[in-house]
C-alpha positions as CSV (number, residue, x, y, z in Angstrom):
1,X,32.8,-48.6,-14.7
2,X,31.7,-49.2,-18.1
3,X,28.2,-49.9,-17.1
4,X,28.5,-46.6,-14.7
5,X,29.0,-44.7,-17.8
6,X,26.7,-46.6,-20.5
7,X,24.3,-45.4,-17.7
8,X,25.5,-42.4,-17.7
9,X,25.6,-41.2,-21.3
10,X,22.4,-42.6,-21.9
11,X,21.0,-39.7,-19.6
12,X,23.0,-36.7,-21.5
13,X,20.1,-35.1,-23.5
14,X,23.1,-35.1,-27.1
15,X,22.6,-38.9,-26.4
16,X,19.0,-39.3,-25.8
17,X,17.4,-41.9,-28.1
18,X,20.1,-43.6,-29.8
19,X,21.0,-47.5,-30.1
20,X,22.0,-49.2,-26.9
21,X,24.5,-50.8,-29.0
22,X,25.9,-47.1,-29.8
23,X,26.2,-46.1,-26.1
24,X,28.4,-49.0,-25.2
25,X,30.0,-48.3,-27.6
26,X,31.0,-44.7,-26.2
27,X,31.2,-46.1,-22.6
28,X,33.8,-48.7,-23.7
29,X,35.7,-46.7,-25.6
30,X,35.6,-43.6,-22.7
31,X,37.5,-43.1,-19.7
32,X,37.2,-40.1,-17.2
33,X,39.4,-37.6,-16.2
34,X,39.7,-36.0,-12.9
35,X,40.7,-32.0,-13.1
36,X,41.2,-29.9,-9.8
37,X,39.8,-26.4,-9.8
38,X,41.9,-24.4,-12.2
39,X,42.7,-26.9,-14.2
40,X,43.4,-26.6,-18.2
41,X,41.5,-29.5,-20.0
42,X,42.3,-28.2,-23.4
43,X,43.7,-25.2,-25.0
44,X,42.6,-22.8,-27.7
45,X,44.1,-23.8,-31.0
46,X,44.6,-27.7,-29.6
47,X,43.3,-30.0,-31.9
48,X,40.2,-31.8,-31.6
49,X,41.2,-35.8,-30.2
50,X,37.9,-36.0,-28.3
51,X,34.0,-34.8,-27.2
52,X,33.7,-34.6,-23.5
53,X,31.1,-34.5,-21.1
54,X,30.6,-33.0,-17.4
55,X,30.4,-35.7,-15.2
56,X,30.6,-33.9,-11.8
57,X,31.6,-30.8,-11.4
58,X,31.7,-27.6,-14.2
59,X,34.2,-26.1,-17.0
60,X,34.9,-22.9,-18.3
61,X,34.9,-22.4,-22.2
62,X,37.5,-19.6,-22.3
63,X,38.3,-17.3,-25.2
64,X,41.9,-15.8,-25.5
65,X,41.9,-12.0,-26.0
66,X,44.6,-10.4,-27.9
67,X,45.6,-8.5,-25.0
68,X,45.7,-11.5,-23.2
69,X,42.7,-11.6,-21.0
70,X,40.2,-14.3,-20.8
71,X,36.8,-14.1,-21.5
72,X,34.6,-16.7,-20.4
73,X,31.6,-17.6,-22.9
74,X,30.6,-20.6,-21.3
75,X,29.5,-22.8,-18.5
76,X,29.8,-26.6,-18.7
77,X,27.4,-28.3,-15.8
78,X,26.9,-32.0,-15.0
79,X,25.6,-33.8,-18.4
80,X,26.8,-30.9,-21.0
81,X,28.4,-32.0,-23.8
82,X,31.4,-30.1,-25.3
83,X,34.0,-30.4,-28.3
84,X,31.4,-31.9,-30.6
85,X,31.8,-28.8,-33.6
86,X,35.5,-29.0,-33.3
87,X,35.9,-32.8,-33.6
88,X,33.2,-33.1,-36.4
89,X,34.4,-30.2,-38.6
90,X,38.0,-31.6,-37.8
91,X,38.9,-27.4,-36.8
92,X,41.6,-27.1,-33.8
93,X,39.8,-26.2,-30.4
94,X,37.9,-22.4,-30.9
95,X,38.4,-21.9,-27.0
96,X,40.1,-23.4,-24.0
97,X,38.9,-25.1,-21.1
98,X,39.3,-24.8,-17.4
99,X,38.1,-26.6,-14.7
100,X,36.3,-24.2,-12.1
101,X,36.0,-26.9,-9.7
102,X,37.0,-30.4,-8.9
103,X,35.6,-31.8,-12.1
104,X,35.1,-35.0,-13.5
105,X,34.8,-35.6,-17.3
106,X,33.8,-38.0,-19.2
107,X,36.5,-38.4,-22.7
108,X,34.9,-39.8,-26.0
109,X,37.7,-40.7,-28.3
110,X,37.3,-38.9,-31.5
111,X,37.1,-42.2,-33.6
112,X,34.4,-43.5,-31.4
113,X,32.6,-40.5,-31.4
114,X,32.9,-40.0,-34.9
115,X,31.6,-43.8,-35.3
116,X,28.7,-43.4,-33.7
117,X,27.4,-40.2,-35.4
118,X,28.2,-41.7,-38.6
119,X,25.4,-44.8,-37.6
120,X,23.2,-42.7,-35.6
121,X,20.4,-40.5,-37.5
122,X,19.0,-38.8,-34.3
123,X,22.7,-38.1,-32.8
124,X,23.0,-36.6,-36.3
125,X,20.5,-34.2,-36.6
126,X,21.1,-33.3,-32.7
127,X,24.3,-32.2,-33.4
């Protein structure tokens, strides 16, 4: 599975053109999570633990009105990376996330992630 997802994140366009070394890294260190449609990954206010990427499926980024409504703001599709700000400006999540499918995601530890900017100049300036 490793392998699976080394090949994997080496196709996400956050990803492109850093070390081999660095995407083994993430794949070793990931594991993915299935969601059913309707599904709560994370919530508003959460804190940050990880970056995650659409593997199959799509999410929701959902924004909590005071009047309790939810207002989508956006779509997550196969390959989108989401969670990055959060985890790097080490801020609780800014909106939740729902599954709107049966979704597969792909869950960077924050430490890894975190790792792997710190050695990475392209990831860096991506971000």
């Amino acid at each position: 599975m490793t392998t699976d997802l080394n090949a994997f994140l080496s196709q996400v366009p956050l990803f492109a053109g850093i070390s081999g070394a660095s995407l083994r890294r993430m794949a070793q260190a990931s594991r993915v999570l299935r969601l059913t449609k309707g599904k709560l990954l994370f919530q508003q206010g959460d804190a940050a633990e990880a970056v995650f990427v659409v593997l199959s499926g799509g999410i929701s980024l959902v924004l909590s009105q005071p009047d309790g409504r939810e207002l989508v703001i956006n779509e997550m599709q196969p390959s989108d990376c989401f969670g990055e700000m959060a985890v790097i400006t080490d801020q609780a999540r800014s909106t939740g996330a729902v599954a709107r499918e049966a979704t597969e995601i792909v869950v960077i530890p924050r430490s890894e992630f975190l790792a792997v900017l710190d050695a990475e100049s392209k990831l860096m300036r991506r971000v």
